[in-house]
N, C-alpha and C positions, 0 to 999 in steps of 0.2 A: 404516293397518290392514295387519296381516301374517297370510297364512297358511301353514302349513305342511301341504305334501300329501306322501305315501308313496307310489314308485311300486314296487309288487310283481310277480313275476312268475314264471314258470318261470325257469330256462336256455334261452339261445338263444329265447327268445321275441321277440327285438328290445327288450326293456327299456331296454339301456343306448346303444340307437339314439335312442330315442323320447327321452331323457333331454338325449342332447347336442344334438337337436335343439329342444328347447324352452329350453334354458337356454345353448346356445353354448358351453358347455363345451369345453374340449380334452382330456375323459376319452378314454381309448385302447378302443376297438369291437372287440372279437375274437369270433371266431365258434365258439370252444369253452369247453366248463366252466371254470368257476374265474376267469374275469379279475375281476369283479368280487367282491374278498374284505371290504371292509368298508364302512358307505355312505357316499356321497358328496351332496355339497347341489351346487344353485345357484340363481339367480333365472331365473325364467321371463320370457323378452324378453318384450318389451311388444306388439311385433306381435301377439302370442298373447294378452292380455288387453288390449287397447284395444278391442274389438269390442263389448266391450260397452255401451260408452258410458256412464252413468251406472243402467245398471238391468239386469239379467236377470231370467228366468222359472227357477224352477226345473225342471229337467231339459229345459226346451225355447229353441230359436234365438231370438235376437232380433228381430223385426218393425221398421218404425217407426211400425205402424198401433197396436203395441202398448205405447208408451214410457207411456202414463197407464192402464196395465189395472192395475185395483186388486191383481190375482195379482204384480201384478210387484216384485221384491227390490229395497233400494237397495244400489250397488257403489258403495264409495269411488272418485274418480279416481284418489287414490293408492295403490290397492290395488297389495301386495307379495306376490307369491308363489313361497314358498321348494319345491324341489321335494326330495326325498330320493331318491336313488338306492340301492335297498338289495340287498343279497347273493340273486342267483338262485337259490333254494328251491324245492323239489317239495311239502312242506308243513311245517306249522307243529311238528312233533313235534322236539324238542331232542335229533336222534341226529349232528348236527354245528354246528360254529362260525357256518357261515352262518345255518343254521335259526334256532338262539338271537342274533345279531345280529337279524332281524327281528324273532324274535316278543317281545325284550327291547325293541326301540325299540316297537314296536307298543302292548306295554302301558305302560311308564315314562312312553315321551313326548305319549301320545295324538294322533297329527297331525288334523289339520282331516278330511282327506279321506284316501281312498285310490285309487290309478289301480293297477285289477288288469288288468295288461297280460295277452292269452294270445297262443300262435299257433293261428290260424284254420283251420289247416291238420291240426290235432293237437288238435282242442278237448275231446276227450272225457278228454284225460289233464292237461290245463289246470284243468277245473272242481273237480279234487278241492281243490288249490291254496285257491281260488274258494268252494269251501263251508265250509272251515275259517277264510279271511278274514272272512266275512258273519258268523260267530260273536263277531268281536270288538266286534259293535254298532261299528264307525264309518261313517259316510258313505263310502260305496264307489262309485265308478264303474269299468263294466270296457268295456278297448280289446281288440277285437278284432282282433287284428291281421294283414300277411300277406294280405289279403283279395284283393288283385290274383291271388297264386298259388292262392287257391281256384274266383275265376273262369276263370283260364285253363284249372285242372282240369271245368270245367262243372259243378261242385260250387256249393250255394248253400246258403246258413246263412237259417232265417227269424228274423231277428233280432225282430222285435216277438214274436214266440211265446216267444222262448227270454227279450226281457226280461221279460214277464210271468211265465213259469213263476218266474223266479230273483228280481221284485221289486224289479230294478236296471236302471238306464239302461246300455243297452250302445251302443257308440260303434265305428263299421264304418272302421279305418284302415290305413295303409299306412308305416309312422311313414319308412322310407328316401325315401320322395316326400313326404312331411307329409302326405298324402290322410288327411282328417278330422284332423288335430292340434286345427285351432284352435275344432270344435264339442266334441271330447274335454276341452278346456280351461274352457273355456265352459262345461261339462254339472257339470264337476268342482267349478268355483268354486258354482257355483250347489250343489250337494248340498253345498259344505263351511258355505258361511253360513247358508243354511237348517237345519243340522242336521240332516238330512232320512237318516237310519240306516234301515241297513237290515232288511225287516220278517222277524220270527220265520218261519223254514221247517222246521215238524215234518216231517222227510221221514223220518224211523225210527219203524219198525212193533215192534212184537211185544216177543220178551224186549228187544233194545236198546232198546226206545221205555221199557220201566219200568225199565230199570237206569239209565239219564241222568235219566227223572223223579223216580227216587224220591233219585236224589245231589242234585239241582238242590234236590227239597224239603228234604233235611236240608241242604245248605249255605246256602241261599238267601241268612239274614243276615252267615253268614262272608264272602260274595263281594260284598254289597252294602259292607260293613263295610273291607274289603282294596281296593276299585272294580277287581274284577274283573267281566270279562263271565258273567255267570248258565250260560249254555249252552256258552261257552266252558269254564271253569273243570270245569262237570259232563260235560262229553265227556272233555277230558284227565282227570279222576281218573277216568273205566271203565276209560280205556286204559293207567290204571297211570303218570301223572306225576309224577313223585317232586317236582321243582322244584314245579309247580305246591301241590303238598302241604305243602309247604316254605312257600312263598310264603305261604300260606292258613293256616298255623299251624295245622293240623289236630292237637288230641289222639287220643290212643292209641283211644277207644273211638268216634270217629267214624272213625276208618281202618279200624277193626275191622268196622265196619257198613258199609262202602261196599266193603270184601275181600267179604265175605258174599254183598251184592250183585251181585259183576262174577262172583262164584263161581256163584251161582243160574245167571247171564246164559250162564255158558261150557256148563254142564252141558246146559242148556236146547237151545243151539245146537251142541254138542258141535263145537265149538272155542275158540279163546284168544281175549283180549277185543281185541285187535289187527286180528285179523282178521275180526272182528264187525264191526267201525265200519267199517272197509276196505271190506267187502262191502255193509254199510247205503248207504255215499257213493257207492260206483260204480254201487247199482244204479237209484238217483235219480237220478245222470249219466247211463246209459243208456235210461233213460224219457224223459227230458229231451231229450239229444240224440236220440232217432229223431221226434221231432215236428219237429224245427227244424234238423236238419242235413240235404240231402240229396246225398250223394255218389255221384258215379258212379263214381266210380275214385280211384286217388293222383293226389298231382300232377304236372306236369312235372319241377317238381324231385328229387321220391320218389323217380320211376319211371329220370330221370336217374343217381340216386345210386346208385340200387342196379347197374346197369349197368357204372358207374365203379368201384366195390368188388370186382366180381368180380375186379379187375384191382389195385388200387391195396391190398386187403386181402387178398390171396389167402397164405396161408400161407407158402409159401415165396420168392417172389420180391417179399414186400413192403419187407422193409428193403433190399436191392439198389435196389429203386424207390426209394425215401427216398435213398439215398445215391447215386444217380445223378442225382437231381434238384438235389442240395443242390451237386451236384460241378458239374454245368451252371450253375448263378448262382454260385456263385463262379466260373467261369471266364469268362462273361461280367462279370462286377464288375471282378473284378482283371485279366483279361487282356486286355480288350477296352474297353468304356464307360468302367467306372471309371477304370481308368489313365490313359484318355486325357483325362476331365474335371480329373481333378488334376494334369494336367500343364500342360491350359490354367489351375487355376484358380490356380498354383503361379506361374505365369508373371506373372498380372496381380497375385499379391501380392506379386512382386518388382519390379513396376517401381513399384507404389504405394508400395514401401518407398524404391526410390530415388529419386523424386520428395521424399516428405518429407526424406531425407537430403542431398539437394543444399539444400532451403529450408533446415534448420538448419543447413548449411554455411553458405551464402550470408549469413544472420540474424547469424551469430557466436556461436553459442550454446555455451557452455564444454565441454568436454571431457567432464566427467563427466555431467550432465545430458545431453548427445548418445548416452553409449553406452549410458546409461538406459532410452531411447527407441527408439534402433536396436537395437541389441545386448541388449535386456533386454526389454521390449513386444514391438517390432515379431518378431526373432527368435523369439521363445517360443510368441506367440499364431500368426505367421501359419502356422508351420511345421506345427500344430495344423489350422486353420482350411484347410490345401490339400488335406488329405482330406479335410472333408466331402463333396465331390462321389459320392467313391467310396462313403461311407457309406451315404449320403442313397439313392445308385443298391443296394446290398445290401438295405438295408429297405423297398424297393419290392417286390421280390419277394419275402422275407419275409411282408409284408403282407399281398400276394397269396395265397402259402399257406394262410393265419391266416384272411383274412376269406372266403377262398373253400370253408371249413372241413375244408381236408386235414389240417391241423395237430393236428385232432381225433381224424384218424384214423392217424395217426402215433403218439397218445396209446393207442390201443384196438389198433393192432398192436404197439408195445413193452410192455405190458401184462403178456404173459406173462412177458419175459425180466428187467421185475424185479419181479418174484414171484419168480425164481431167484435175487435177489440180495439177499433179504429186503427190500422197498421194497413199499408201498403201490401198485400200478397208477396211485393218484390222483399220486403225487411228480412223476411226467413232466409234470405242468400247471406247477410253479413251477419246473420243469428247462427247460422251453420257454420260458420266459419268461424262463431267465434268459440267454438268448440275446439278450435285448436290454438289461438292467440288470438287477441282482446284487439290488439292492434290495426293488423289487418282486417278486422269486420270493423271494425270504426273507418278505417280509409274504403272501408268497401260499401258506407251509407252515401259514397257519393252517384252511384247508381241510380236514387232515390230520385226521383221529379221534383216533391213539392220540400218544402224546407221545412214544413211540421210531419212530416213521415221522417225526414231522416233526426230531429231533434227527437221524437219520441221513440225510433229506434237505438240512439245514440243511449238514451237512460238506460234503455231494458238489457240491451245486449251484452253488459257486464256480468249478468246478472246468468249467464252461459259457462259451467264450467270450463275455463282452459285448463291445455294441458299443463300449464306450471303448481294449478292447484296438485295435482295429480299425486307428488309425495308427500304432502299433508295427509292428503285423506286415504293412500297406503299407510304412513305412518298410526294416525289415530286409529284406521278400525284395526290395525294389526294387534295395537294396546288394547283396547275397551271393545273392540265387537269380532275377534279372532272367529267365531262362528259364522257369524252373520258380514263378513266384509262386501260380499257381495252387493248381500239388499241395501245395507246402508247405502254403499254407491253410491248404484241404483235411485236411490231416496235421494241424495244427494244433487243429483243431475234432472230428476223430474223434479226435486224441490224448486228448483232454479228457476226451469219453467215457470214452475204455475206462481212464482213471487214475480216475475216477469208477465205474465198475463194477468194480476192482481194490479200490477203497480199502471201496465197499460190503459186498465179499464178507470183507475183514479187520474191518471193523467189526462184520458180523453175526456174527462168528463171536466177538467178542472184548465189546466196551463194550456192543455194543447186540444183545443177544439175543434171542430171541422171535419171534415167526410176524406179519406185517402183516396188519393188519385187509381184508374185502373191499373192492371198488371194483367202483360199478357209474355208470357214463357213461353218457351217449347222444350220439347220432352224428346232426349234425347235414345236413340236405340242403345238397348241393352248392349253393352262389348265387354269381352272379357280382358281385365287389364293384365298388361303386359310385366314381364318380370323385370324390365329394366324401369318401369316407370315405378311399380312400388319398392323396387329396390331406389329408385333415389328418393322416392316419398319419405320414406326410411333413414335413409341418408341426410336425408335435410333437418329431422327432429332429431337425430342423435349429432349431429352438427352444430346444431342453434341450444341444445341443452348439454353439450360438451363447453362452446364457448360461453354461455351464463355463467357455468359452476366455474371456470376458469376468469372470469372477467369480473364480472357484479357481483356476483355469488361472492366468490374468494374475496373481495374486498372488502364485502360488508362482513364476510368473516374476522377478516383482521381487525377493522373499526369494532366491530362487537369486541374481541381479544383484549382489544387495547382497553375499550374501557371500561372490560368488566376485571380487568387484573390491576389497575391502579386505581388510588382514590385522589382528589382534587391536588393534593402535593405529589403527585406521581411517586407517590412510593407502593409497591408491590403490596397488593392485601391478603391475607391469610384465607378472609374469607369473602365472598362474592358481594354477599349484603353491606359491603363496608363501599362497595365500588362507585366509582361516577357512573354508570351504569345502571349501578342500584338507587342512585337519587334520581336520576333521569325518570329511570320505570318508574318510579313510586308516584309520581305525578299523575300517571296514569291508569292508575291500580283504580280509585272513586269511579272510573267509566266504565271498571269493566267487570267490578266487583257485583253490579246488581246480574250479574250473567256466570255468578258463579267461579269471576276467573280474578282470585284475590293474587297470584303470583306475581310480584315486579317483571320476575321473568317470559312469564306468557304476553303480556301484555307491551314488551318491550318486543319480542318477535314481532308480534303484529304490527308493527309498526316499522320495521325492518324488511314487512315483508311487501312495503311499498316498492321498494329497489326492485325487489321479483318476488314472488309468491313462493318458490323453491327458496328462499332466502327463510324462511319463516323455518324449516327442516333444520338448514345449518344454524342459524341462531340458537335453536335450545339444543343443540348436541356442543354447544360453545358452552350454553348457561351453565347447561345442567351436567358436566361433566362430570360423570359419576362411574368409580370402576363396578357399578352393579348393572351399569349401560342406561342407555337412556329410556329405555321401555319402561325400567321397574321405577325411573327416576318421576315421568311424567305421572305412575298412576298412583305415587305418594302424594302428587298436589291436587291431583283432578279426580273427581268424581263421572260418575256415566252420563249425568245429566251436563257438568259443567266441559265434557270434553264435546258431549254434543253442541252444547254452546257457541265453543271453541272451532267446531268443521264450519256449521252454519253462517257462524261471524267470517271466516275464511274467504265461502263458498259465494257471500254477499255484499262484502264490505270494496270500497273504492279498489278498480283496478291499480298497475304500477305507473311510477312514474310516467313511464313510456308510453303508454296508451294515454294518462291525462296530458301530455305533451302535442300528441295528434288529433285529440279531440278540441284542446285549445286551437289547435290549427283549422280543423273544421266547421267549431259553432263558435270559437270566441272565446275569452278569458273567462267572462261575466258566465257563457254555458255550459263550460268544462266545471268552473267552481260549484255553478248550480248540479250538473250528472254528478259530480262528485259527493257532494253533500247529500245527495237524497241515496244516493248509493250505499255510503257508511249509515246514514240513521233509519235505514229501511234493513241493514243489516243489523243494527243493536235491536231493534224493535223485534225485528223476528226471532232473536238468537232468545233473546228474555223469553217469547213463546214458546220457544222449544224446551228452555233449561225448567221453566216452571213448570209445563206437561209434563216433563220426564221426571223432575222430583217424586210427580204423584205415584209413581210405578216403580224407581229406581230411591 
């Protein structure tokens, strides 16, 4: 037996907390809007439904005085439960991607059950959420969540009053400690088998109460007929839902009579039908909540945040903060920790390499097959694999940022400046993001309302170091700015920006015209994250940058191998310049030569490092194979100016495959070719400005 539960929620309510903690998941936990953009499934461990043993009670704990009460359910042993992770919504009304992600899985797929996650903290802005769910007639169970920060506030929610007034079993938890998961689980299963829906709440009076009864009586058998919910369906058509209208195949002279209707309704109330139902649900929520919430104050964390903002949000000296922070972990990354873990971790991959290289010596293992292995594997991956450390130590603090919810508020002070540069306020979420992969901040522009906010975000956000750049630009300032690895960075990562706010303000004024739609965020309280979340934070980049160097990596190692060691007759070449490889690159040597970079060899990396940007590191540790190592190898061909060249083109040029794969998915063949194009010649164009500045000086 399977069932399939919905877990719903606000933003920032802990959803996608509660989520990886019941199913193990290695989903990514961020503490601002937008991470979670489309849903995600997994199975719910078995620690969390073996408790039950072969029976539960509906909505109540298991006994074992109670194993033969005739109330009690049968639970397969093998019961499977599937959980859905779905898009953080404020409510069900279709004015973005996420809302329509839920409330389309909601009706298409019916799940068993639904876990209406809130924070405990904020509950009165949660239940609106909360009353429009209990419309969809499915089995509902809601987690309360955050409960530890209500009691340190001396605040106390009466939960049996507030499940009685709503009709639903509510479940008092803490999802970052599990406190309560496995009765929230338990309470769930039990409301999904029994079918146990939840009950009808007339909570609207007056004109609302007979504009929804008198749509509900005329639709009654369209919406039994469609298996739409009765109350559902006749709330959205007062409030004007076109889809829902759609959906219901309404003719011309029942739309005509249900206009009439919400027309009565507005006149009546003397305002628009929006804000009729608005006010009917908050004022239910407010009756509701003064019986069963009672608060003495904010909470620690509130009254913390707000504290912290007068400082970290203050108008003028916020982005200096941002950019002093971001300057302090890179200089601890690169100039301190990091360097020094990659230098140990550089160390034990070269002697693990000459370890195997003496046994294949020793073995007699043929020539060719040897250089295979040392000179094509070993070279390629480990050169890759000796930053991770430093990586690994960047996304720690990173992390910290994100889960301790600054990142949010970085989102809500650059806010204004692109609005200046025609950008949605909302773009800085899939810009943030793409500070860690390219990928997900391109599936993360579907957040985005209008379709010229997310096309002119889809250009710029390439233009965001990710982390794959990350061993290039260890590798280069380690050669040419060993003093200065730092500020380069640094330069490096604000270069990005401001080509990014350069290429926005050409774009708006030129392809993509018109005014960005609003953005309105909210700003989540300060929490200290927890050590199992940035321990899998952690876990997740040394995972996803193990399986590269292992997958792509290694193979565009060996394809490089291959054909830089044979020439067109596949016979073995003495020397590289003789290789299919080396006619390949020479083709491209005229593009990249006015940038200083005359090597077949550099120029064939870049192009290799379409597969993955970590591909570009193993590629010339293939090239340039040289027992004087690759550091002294690179600065026999390059110059300071043309190495600068060389980050720049990196730092700017067309993301990987993989990301032009999903952006095809997004905007189209015809918009990915076009992101792509203006991506690479907006990279040679700047790279030329950089190498020809720095000639002057260097």
């Amino acid at each position: 037996m399977k069932l399939k539960i919905a877990l719903i929620g606000n933003q920032n309510a802990g959803k996608t907390t509660l989520f990886n903690q019941l199913t193990g998941s290695r989903q990514h936990v961020g503490n601002f809007p937008g991470v979670t953009v489309e849903k995600k499934s997994g199975i719910i461990k078995k620690q969390y439904t073996h408790v039950f043993n072969t029976h539960a009670r509906v909505g109540q704990p298991v006994t074992g005085e109670e194993v033969h009460n005739e109330k009690l359910l049968q639970i397969p042993r093998n019961l499977e439960v599937e959980l859905v992770d779905l898009p953080g919504i404020y409510s069900l009304s279709p004015y973005t991607p996420e809302e329509r992600v839920t409330r389309d899985f909601l009706i298409r797929e019916k799940p068993d059950a639904i876990i209406n996650i809130l924070d405990a903290t904020n509950i009165e802005r949660n239940l609106y959420l909360s009353l429009q769910v209990m419309e969809m007639h499915i089995p509902m169970v809601i987690a309360l969540n955050m409960m530890d920060e209500v009691r340190k506030a001396g605040n106390s929610i009466d939960i049996d009053r507030l499940s009685k007034d709503l009709h639903l079993d509510i479940v008092p938890i803490v999802a970052n400690k599990t406190e309560g998961v496995s009765e929230l689980v338990q309470r769930t299963i039990s409301e999904a088998i029994s079918k146990h829906k939840p009950q009808k709440i007339d909570f609207c009076t007056g004109p609302v109460h007979k504009a929804i009864h008198s749509v509900a009586h005329l639709i009654e058998n369209i919406a039994e007929k469609h298996s739409f919910p009765l109350r559902f369906a006749s709330t959205k058509l007062v409030e004007g839902d076109e889809i829902i209208a759609e959906a219901l195949h309404l003719g011309e002279n029942d739309k005509m009579i249900i206009q009439n209707i919400v027309d009565d309704m507005e006149k009546a109330l003397e305002t628009d039908r929006e804000a009729a139902l608005a006010d009917m649900r908050y004022e239910f929520i407010a009756g509701v909540s003064q019986k069963s919430v009672h608060r003495k104050g904010d909470t620690i964390e509130q009254m913390r945040s707000v504290k912290i903002d007068r400082v970290l949000t203050h108008p003028i000296f916020a982005i200096p903060i941002f950019v002093g922070i971001m300057s302090l972990i890179f200089w601890v990354t690169f100039g301190i920790i990091g360097a020094s873990l990659s230098e140990w971790f550089e160390a034990f991959i070269e002697w693990i390499t000459s370890i195997v290289d003496s046994g294949l010596t020793a073995f007699g293992l043929a020539a060719v097959p040897h250089s295979l292995i040392i000179d094509g594997a070993f070279a390629g991956i480990g050169s890759v694999l000796s930053f991770m450390p430093t990586i690994l130590v960047l996304f720690f603090f990173l992390s910290l940022l994100e889960d301790s919810g600054y990142m949010a508020r970085v989102a809500f002070v650059m806010d204004g400046l692109l609005r200046k540069l025609g950008l949605s306020g909302k773009s800085i979420v899939p810009m943030l993001i793409g500070f860690g992969c390219t990928v997900p901040a391109v599936m993360a522009t579907r957040t985005l309302s209008s379709r010229r906010d997310k096309l002119l975000t889809i250009f710029i956000t390439p233009f965001m170091s990710c982390s794959a750049k990350l061993p290039v630009y260890a590798l280069f300032t380690q050669v040419f700015f060993p003093k200065y690895a730092a500020l380069v960075m640094i330069g490096l990562y604000i270069g990005g920006m401001v080509v990014a706010i350069i290429s926005a303000l050409l774009l708006r004024n030129t392809f993509f015209r018109g005014k960005p739609v609003p953005f309105v965020m909210e700003l989540p309280a300060y929490r200290m994250p927890t050590m199992k979340t940035m321990g899998l934070h952690i876990w997740e980049k040394a995972r996803d940058f193990i399986q590269r160097a292992f997958t792509v990596i290694f193979m565009a190692t060996l394809v490089i191998w291959f054909f830089q060691t044979f020439d067109i007759g596949l016979n073995v070449v003495e020397n590289s310049a003789d290789s299919i490889l080396a006619q390949l690159g020479s083709f491209m040597v005229p593009i990249f030569k006015p940038l200083g970079l005359d090597d077949w060899r550099l120029s064939t990396a870049l192009v290799t490092g379409l597969t993955a940007k970590e591909a570009v590191v193993s590629t010339l540790a293939v090239l340039f194979g040289s027992e004087a190592g690759l550091e002294t190898a690179l600065s026999s061909v390059l110059s300071v100016p043309s190495a600068m060249a060389f980050l720049v083109f990196i730092l700017l040029y067309m993301p990987c495959f993989a990301t032009l794969a999903v952006t095809k998915r997004e905007i189209g063949t015809r918009g990915a070719i076009a992101a792509a194009s203006f991506q690479t010649l907006t990279a040679w164009i700047v790279a030329l400005g950089i190498y020809r500045l720095f000639l002057l000086f260097f």
